[in-house]
N, C-alpha and C positions, 0 to 999 in steps of 0.2 A: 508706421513701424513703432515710434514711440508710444501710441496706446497699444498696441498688442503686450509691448513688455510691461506696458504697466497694470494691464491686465493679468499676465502671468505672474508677475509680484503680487498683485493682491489674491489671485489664488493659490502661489503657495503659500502665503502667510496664513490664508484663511483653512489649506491642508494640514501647516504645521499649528495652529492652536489647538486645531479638532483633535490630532493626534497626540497634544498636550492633554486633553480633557477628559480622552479617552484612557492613556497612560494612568492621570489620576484616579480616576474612578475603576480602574485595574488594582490599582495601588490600595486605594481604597476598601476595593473587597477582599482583599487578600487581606489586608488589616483585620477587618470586620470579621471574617471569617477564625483568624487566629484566636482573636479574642476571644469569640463564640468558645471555640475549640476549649479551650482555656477557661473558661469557667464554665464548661460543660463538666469536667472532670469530677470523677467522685473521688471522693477522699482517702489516702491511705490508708492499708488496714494493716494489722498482722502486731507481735510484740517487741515492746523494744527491745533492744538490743537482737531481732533475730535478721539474719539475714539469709532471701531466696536465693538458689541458685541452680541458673538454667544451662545444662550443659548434657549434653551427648549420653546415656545410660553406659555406655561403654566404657567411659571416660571417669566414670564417677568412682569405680573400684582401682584409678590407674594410678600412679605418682604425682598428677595435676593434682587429683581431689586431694591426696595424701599431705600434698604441701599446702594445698588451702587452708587444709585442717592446722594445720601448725602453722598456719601465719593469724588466722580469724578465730580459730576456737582452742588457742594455745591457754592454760591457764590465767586469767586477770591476774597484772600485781598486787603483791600486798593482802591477799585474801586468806584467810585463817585455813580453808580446805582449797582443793583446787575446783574454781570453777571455771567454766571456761568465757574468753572474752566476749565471743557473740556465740547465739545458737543457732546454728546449718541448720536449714531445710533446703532436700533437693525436688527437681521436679525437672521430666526430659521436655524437651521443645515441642513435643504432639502435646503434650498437658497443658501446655501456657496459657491458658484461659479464665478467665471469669474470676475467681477469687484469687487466684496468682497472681496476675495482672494489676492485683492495687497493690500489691505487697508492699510497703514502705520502704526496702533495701533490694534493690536486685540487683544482680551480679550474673553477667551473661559470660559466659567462658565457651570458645572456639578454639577449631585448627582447619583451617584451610584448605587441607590433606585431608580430612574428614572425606568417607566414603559413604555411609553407612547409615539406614531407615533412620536412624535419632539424628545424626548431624547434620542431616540436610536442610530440615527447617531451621537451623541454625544463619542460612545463608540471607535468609528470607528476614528473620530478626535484622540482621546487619549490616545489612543490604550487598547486593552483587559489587560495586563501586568499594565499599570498605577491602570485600576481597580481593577483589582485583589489586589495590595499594599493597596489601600483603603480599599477594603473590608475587609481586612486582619489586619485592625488598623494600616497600615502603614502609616506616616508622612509625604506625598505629598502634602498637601495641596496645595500651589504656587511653580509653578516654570515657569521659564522665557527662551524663546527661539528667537534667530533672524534670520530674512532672511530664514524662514522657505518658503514662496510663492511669494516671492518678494522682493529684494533688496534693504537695509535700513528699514527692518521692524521689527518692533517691537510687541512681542507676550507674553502673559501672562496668563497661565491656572491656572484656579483654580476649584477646586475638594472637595468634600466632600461626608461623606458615607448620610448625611438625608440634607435636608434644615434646621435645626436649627444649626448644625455642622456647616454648609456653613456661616451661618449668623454670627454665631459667630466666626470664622476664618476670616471672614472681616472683623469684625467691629478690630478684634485685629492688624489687619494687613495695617489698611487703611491707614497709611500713608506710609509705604513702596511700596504701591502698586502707590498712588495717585502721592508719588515724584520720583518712578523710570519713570512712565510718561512724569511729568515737566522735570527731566535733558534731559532724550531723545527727545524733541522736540527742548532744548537748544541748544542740541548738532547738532541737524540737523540745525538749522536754522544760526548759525554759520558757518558751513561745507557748508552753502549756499552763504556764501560772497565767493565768486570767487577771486581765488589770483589777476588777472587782473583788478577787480575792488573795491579795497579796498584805504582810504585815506593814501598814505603813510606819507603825509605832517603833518596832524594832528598827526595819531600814533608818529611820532617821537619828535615832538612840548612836547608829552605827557607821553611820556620816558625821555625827558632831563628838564620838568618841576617835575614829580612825579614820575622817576623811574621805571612805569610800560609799561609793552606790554600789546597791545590794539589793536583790531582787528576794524579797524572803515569802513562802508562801503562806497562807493561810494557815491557820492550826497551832502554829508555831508560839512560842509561852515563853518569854524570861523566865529565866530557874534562878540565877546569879548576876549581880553584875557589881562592877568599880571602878569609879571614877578618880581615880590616882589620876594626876597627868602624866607622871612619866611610864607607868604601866597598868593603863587604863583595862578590863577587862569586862568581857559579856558571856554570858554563858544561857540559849536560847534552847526549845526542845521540843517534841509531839510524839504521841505512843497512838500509833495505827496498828491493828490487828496484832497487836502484844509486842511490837517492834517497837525500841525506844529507837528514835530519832534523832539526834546532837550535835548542836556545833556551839565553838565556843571560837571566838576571836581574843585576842591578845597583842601590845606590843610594848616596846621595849626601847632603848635608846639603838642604836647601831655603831659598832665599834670598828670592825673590820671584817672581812672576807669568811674569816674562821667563824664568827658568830654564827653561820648559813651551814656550817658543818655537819653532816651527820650525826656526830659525837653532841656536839654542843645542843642542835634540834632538840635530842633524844632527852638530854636533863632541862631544859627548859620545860618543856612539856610535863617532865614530871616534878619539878618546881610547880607548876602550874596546877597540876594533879592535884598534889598533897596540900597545898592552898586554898581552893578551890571547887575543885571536885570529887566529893566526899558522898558515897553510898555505902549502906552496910556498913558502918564502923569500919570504912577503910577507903581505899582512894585511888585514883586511876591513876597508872602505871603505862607506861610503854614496855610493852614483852618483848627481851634482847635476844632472849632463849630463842626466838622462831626471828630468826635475821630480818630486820624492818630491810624495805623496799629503797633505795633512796638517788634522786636523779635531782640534777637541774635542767629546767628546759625554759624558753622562753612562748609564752602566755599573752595574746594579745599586748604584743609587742612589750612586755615588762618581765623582768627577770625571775623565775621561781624556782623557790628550794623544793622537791615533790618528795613530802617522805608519807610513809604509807607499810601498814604491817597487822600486828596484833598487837592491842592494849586487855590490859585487865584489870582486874581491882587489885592493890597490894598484899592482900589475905586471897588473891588465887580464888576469891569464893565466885567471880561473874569474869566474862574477857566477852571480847566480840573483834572487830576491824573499824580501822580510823586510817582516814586520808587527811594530810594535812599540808597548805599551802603556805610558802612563806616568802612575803616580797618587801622590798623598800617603800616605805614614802615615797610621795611623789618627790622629797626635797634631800633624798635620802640619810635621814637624822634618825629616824624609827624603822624597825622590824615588825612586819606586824604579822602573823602567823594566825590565819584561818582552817580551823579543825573540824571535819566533821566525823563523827563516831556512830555505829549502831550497837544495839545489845538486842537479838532474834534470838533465840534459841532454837537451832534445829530447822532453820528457815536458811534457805540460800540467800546470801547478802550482797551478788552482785549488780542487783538492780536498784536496791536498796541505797545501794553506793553510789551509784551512777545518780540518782537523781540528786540524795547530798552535792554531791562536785558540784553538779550543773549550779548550784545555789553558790555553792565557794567560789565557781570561776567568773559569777557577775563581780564577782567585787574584784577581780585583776586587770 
């Protein structure tokens, strides 16, 4: 009797390793596989700042599309003309193929309630299980997936049981949606300075003047600079395809609250101008005439003043757009306000801008 059970104890031990070994090597291939999956991926394509979007043809002339459009391709702040934040392309769910599919930003838009030859491969994208939660009053509305069909991509569904649901689940959501957009285009266009072509000479000018690390790219020239301690300043630059390029950093002692002010920003800067920054026999200016842009928000977790608008020369003879960032010391004794400017003529500047920021927000 005693060898029988000790016979069944040694085969179930010898049943439960196997089925341990087996487990692993399950585990395992399903790893192996992901990984594969995962560096199989081709690479994102399409322009920055544009974003695809896959939704129902029917839907696309309705009040959904209508409020997308004013949440994503609302006018950019602070831009001399209007241009718009990101640039719409659509495309229905039978087209979703082959160069769609890398697109760098996708945005998939549903309804539930959807009947109709375009909405139905919508189900198929999102799968039956997402539906069914909607249907069911579950709380899907958005949710966010990457490198779903191509590497470095960025994806964003949004789902609702009718189109007024949908509508109004945008309209509450649209800056969540709008700014998870903007950092990820930041964050690509950063990860796109190339360790080997970045200005080490400037960055480091820019740490032992103001403390901060700075990601600055390739191309980039000191025009200016001064080493005061108490109002150190640098004045860096590059002219691509007739675009001058600019940023200037500066700081300042810090007094109080009011110094962070719209008002006060605004003559600093042009203190800073007419010292400073001198073209043409005359000197950059903040344009009050076209109302500057001006917020505080906080910035990888550090406080900033976000002013942004139209600069020009004080003889009116050149203007363009300037974003300008402005945070404390780490120890908060100094102000130190990072600016960057363009002068195109006749060239849309909102990419132009977008890639300056991405440079001004490594150093926040």
């Amino acid at each position: 009797m005693m060898k029988n059970q000790d016979e069944n104890q040694r085969l179930s031990i010898k049943f439960l390793l196997n089925l341990t070994f087996v487990f692993s090597l399950s585990l395992f291939a399903l790893s192996s596989c992901q990984v594969g999956e995962s560096s199989a991926l081709v690479p994102s394509a399409g322009r920055v700042g544009e974003i695809m979007i896959v939704m129902d043809s029917t839907k696309w002339n309705s009040e959904i599309a209508v409020t997308l459009k004013k949440i994503l391709a609302s006018p950019a702040d602070g831009m001399l003309k209007d241009e718009p934040s990101f640039k719409l392309k659509f495309v229905q769910p039978k087209d979703f193929t082959g160069f769609f599919k890398k697109h760098r930003n996708l945005l998939f838009v549903a309804t539930t309630d959807s009947k109709t030859v375009s909405g139905s491969p919508m189900q198929n994208i999102f799968g039956a299980e997402v539906f069914r939660k909607v249907t069911a009053g579950e709380d899907v509305f958005m949710y966010i997936k990457k490198n779903t069909f191509a590497k470095n991509q960025e994806l964003i569904y949004v789902i609702a049981d009718s189109d007024k649901k949908l509508v109004d689940n945008l309209i509450k959501s649209k800056d969540r949606m709008k700014n998870y957009f903007e950092q990820e285009e930041f964050r690509r266009i950063t990860e796109g300075f190339s360790t080997n072509k970045l200005s080490a000479d400037i960055a480091s000018k820019i740490n032992k003047k103001f403390g901060l690390n700075a990601i600055i790219p390739t191309g980039m020239e000191i025009v200016k600079e001064d080493s005061a301690q108490n109002m150190p300043f640098i004045w860096f630059g590059d002219i691509k395809n007739n675009a001058y390029q600019n940023i200037y950093i500066s700081a300042k002692p810090y007094i109080n609250k009011e110094d962070l002010s719209e008002k006060n920003l605004v003559l600093w800067h042009n203190e800073l101008g007419k010292k400073y920054i001198s073209m043409a026999s005359s000197y950059f200016t903040i344009e009050t005439e076209v109302q500057p842009y001006f917020k505080t928000q906080t910035l990888n977790n550090t406080f900033v003043a976000d002013l942004r608008g139209a600069w020009t020369l004080e003889n009116h003879t050149r203007g363009g757009t300037f974003v300008s960032l402005t945070r404390l010391s780490t120890d908060k004794k100094r102000m130190i306000s990072i600016t960057a400017y363009v002068y195109a003529p006749s060239e849309d500047k909102i990419e132009l801008m977008r890639r300056l920021e991405a440079v001004l927000r490594t150093m926040i």
